[in-house]
Residue, then its C-alpha position, 0 to 999 in steps of 0.5 A: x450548658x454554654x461549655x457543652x455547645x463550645x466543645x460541639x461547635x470546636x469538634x465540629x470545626x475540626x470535624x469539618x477540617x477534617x473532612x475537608x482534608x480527607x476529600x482534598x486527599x481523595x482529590x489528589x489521589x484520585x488525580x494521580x491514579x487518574x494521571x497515572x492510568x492516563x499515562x499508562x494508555x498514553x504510552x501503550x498507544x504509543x507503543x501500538x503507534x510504534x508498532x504499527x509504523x514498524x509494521x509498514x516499515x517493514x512491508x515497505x523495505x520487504x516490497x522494495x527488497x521483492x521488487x529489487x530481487x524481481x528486476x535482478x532476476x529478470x536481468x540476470x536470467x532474461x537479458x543476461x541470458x539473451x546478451x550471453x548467446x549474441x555474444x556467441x553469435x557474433x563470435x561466429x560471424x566470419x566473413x570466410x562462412x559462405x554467404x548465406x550463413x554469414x547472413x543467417x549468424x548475423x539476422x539472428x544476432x540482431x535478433x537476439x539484440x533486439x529482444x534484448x532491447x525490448x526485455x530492458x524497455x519492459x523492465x524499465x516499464x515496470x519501473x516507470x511506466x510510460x503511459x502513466x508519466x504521458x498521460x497520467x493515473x486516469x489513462x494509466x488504470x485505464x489501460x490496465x482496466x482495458x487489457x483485463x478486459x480484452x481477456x474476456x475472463x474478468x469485467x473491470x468497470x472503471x468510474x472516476x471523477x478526479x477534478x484535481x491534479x496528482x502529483x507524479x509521486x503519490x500518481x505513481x503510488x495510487x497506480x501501485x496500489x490499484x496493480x496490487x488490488x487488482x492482482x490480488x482479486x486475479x491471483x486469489x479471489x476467483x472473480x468475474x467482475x471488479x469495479x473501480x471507482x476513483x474521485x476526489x473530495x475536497x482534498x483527499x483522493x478516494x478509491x473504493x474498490x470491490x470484485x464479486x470473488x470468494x472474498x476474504x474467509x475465515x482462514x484468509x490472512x490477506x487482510x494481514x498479508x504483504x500486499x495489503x501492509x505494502x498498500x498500508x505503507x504506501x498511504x502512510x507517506x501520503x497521509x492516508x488510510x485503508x478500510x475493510x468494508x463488509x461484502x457479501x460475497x466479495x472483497x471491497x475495501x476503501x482507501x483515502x489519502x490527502x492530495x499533495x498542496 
């Protein structure tokens, strides 16, 4: 009797290492397939984090090439142009025509050159714009908020509370990006009014923007589109973020961005 219960006490010793090691195994290889799966979403949203950045990499590069190709353009056909005929005209400047072609050839050379003049200031504005190195992003969106309105085809309504001051370089990108919503709504959405509201929250810039148009359908791929991936890289440098609201109907969209120390 005494044989039989040490026989049930060993097998139940090894019973229970046995037990014991199958749970450790378990243990470990659930740990592993866990540390794997872990892996394997780690280096997906790597990946998506990857593809995103080259996403706004590339709508960065695409937005400079536009802009290179616009101001090329506008040289080349504008200013080029207007120097290549004053060019003429001063070839015909000669002191033998009577007087008052003399002065006609010569009035109108200095016209050309001043037109000139002002196609390379207007240039040079799309690039800079001087109101916005003057005055600031406050009085720079004012001031295209008030040429809209001047039109009397579209109500912009500009609200703001900016307490800190922006540095020139995120400056310079937030006007961008209110140029681009707002031509946006223009060129697409068929709106009567926009509103924009620009405040500081502790140390973030956030603009929420919205129009009363079309908004964004089924088949829009605004969403996806140039503007919206370039406004989505211009935040990127500034520690910033873009979101989609629901609007109905309209288009109304939120983005935020860390104010530069």
């Amino acid at each position: 009797m005494g044989e039989t219960s040490s026989i049930s006490a060993e097998q139940l010793l090894i019973g229970s290492m046995l037990g014991m090691f199958l749970l450790s195994l378990s243990i470990v290889i659930f740990f592993v397939v866990y540390q794997r799966r872990l892996l394997r979403q780690q280096q997906l949203h790597q990946r998506k984090e990857a593809d995103y950045q080259q996403q706004l990499l590339r709508a960065n590069f695409q937005s400079q090439e536009k802009e290179r190709n616009r101001i090329g353009k506008d040289l080349h056909d504008e200013v080029g142009a207007l120097l290549t005929t004053t060019k003429l005209y001063f070839q015909h400047l000669d002191q033998a025509n009577p007087p008052e072609r003399f002065n006609e050839v010569k009035n109108k050379a200095f016209s050309l050159l001043e037109e000139s003049m002002s196609t390379v200031r207007r240039v040079s504005h799309d690039l800079r714009p001087v109101v916005l190195e003057r005055l600031g992003l406050i009085e720079a969106i004012a001031n295209v908020v008030d040429k809209i309105n001047e039109s009397d085809q579209v109500y912009v309504s500009f609200h703001h509370a900016v307490s800190a001051s922006i540095d020139d370089e995120y400056a310079l990108n937030w006007y961008r990006i209110v140029q681009e919503l707002i031509n946006n709504t223009l060129k697409h959405a068929e709106a009567s009014n926009i509103r924009i509201e620009l405040v500081t929250e502790k140390d973030q810039l956030i603009l929420n923007y919205s129009d009363d148009g079309k908004g964004l359908g089924a088949e829009s791929d605004t969403a996806n589109g140039l503007g919206i991936q370039n406004m989505r890289s211009r935040l990127s440098l500034m520690q910033g973020e873009l979101e989609m609201k629901e609007s109905e109907p309209g288009f109304q969209v939120v983005l935020k961005s860390k104010l530069k120390p």
